[in-house]
C-alpha positions in Angstrom: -39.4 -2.2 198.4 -41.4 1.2 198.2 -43.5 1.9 195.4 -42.4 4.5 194.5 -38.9 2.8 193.7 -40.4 0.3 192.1 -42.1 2.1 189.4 -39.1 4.3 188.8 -37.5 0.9 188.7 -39.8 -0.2 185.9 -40.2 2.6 184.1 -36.3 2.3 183.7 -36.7 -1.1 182.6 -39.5 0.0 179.8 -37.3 2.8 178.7 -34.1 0.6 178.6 -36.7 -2.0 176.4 -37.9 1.1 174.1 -33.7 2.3 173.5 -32.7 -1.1 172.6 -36.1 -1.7 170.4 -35.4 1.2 168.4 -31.7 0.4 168.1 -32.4 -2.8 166.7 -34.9 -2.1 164.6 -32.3 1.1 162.9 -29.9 -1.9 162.5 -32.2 -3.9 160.7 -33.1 -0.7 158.4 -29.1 0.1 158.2 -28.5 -3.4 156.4 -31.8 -4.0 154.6 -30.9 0.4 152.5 -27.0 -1.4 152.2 -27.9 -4.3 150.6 -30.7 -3.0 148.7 -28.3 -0.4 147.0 -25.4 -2.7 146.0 -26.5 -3.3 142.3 -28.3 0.0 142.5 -29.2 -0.9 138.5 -30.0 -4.4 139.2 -26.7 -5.5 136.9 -24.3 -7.9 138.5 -20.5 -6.7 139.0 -18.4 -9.0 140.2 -15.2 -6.1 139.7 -17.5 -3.5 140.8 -17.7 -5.5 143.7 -13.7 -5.9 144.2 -13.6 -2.2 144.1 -15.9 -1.3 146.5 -15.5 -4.1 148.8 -11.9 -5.7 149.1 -13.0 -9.0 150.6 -15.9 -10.1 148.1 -14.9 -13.0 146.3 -18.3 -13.5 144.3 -22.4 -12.6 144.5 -25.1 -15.3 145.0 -28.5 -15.2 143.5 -31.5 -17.9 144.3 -34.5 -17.9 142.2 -37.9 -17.5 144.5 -36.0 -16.6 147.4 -35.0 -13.2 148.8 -31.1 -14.7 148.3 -29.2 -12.2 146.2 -26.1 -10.9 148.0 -22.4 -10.2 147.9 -20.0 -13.1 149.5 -17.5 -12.2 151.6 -14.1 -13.7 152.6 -12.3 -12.6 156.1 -9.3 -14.4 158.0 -12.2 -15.9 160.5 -15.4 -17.4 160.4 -16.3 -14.6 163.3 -15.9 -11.2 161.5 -18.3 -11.1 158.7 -21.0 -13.0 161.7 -21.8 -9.0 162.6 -20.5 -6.8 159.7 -21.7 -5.7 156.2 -19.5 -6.1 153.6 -18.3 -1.8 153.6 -17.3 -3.1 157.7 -20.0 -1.4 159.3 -20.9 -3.2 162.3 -24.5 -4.6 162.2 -26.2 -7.6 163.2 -27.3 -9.0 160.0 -23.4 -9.2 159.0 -22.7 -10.6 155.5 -23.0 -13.8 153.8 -19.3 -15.6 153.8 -16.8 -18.1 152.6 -15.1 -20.5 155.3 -11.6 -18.5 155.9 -9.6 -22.4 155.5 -11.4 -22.0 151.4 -9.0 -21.1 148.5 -11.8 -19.4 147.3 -14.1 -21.9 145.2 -11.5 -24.0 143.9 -11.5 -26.6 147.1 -13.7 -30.1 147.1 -16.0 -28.3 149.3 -16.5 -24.7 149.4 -18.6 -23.4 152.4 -20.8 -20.5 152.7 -22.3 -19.4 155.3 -25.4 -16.8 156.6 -28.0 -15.9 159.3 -31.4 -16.8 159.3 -33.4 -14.2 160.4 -37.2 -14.1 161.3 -37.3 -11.1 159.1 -36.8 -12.9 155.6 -32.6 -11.6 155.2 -29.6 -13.3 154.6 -30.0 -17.0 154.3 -33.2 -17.2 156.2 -34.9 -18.5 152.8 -32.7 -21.8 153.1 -35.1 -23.0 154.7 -37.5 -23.1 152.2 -35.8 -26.0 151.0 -36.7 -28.0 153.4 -40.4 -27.9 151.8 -40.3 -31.3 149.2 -42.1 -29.7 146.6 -39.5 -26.5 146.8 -36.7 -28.5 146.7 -38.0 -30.9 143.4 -38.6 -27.2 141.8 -35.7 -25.8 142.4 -32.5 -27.4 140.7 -30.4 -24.9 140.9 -28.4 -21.9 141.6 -25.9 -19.1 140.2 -22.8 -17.9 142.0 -21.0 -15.4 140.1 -17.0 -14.8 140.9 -14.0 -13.0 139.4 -12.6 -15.6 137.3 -16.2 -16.8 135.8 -19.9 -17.9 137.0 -20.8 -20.8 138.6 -23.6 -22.8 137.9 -24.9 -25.3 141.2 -26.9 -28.5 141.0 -28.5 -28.8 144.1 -27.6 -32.6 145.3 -29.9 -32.2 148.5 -30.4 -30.9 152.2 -29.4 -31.7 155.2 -29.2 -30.8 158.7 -26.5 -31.1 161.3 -25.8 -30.5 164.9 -23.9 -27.5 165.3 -21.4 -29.1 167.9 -20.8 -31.7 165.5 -17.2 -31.9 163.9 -16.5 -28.6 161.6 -17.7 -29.2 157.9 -15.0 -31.1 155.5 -13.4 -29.3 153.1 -11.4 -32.1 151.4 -13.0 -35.6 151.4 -12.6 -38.8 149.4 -16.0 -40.2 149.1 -19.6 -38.5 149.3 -20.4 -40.9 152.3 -17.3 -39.7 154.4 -18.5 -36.0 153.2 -22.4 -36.4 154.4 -21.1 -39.1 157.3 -22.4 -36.9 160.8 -25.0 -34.9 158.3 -28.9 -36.2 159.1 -30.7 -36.3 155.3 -33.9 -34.1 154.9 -33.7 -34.9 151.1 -31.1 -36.0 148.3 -31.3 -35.9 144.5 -29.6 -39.0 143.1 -26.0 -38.1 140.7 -23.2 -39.5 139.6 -20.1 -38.8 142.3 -16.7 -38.1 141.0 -13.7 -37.6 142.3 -13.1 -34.8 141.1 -16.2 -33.1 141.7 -16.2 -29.7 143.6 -19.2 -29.0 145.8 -20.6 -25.8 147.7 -22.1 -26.0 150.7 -24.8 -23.6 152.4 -25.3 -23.1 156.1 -27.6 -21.5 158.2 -29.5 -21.9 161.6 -32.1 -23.9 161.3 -35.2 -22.2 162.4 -36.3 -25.3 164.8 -33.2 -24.7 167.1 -30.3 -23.2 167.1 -28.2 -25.8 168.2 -28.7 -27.3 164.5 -27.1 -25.6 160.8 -29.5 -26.7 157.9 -27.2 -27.4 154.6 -27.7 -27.0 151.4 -24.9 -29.1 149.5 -25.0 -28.5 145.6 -22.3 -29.6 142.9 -20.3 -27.5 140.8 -21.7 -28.3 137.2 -19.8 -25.7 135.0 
C-alpha cells in the first residue's frame, strides 16, 4: 500500500475515534444533567414522577452510594437497557422493573441497571461485595405510588448470566438462591409470605456474570 494512502487511511481512523469519543462522552453528559435535575429541589415525588414520566413505578435511594434514581417499567426487559426515563435514547438507559412484575406486589420483584466505570446507575452495587459495606449497610428505601418501601438487605450474590432467568414466584428461599453462587448472606427468618426485591447489575469482573443484591420487604 502507498503511504500516502495509508496515512489518509489512518488519519480517517483517528478522526472516526475522535467523532465517536466526543459522542460518547455528550451521552454520558446528556444522562448524568437528566438525572441530576429530576428532584431539582432534592424532595422525593413519586406523583410528580407519574406525571412527567408515564412508566415510573417508584424511586430508589442507597445511603453511601451514588444510587438515587427513578424506576422504570416497559413491556420488555430491552427498552429501558438504552433509554432515559423522558425516552431519549442514551446509553446509560434507566434503572427498571422486570416487565413479567405486577409492580412490587410479586414474591420477587426484580430491578435491574448498568454498571458503569463512571460511578452511574447501579455501578455502586458493587460496593456490596466489600464485607465491611455490606455489615454497614442494612438497608434501603424504595418509594412507590401506593406507599414506601423499607428493604432488609438478606445478602449478595452472583450469577452467571446464561443461567436460567431470575424467579419471580418460588416456594422456598433454597429453590429461590438454587443456581445463585453466595458472596454473603445475613441470617432471617423465611416466610412464606415474604416478598423480596432483587438487584442486578454486571458485575465488574466479567460480563458474563449479574451480581445480586436480594433484600426483603420489611414494611
Amino acid at each position: 500500500m502507498p503511504r500516502k494512502i495509508f496515512g489518509i487511511l489512518c488519519l480517517a481512523i483517528c478522526l472516526i475515534c475522535l467523532i465517536l469519543f466526543t459522542l460518547e462522552k455528550a451521552d454520558e453528559e446528556e444522562g448524568k444533567t437528566f438525572y441530576k435535575n429530576v428532584f431539582p429541589s432534592n424532595n422525593i415525588d413519586v406523583n410528580y414522577l407519574k406525571k412527567e414520566f408515564k412508566e415510573a413505578v417508584g424511586y430508589i435511594e442507597i445511603s453511601d452510594t451514588n444510587i438515587a434514581f427513578p424506576i422504570m417499567q416497559g413491556d420488555d426487559n430491552k427498552y429501558y437497557l438504552k433509554h432515559l426515563p423522558n425516552g431519549n435514547y442514551n446509553k446509560m438507559g434507566s434503572l427498571f422493573l422486570d416487565f413479567r412484575n405486577n409492580l412490587f406486589n410479586d414474591k420477587n420483584t426484580i430491578i435491574y441497571g448498568h454498571n458503569f466505570n463512571n460511578g452511574t446507575m447501579f455501578s455502586d452495587l458493587i460496593k456490596f461485595k466489600s464485607l465491611d459495606f455490606f455489615l454497614e449497610h442494612e438497608n434501603y428505601d424504595i418509594y412507590t405510588e401506593s406507599g414506601n418501601l423499607s428493604i432488609f438487605i438478606t445478602g449478595v450474590y452472583r450469577v452467571l448470566a446464561t443461567d436460567a432467568e431470575i424467579l419471580i414466584d418460588f416456594e422456598t428461599f433454597n429453590e429461590f438462591t438454587l443456581n445463585m453462587e453466595k458472596i454473603f448472606e445475613r441470617n432471617f427468618e423465611y416466610s412464606e409470605s415474604d416478598r423480596f426485591i432483587t438487584l442486578c447489575t454486571c458485575d465488574d469482573v466479567s460480563s458474563n456474570f449479574r451480581i445480586l443484591i436480594l433484600g426483603k420487604v420489611i414494611n
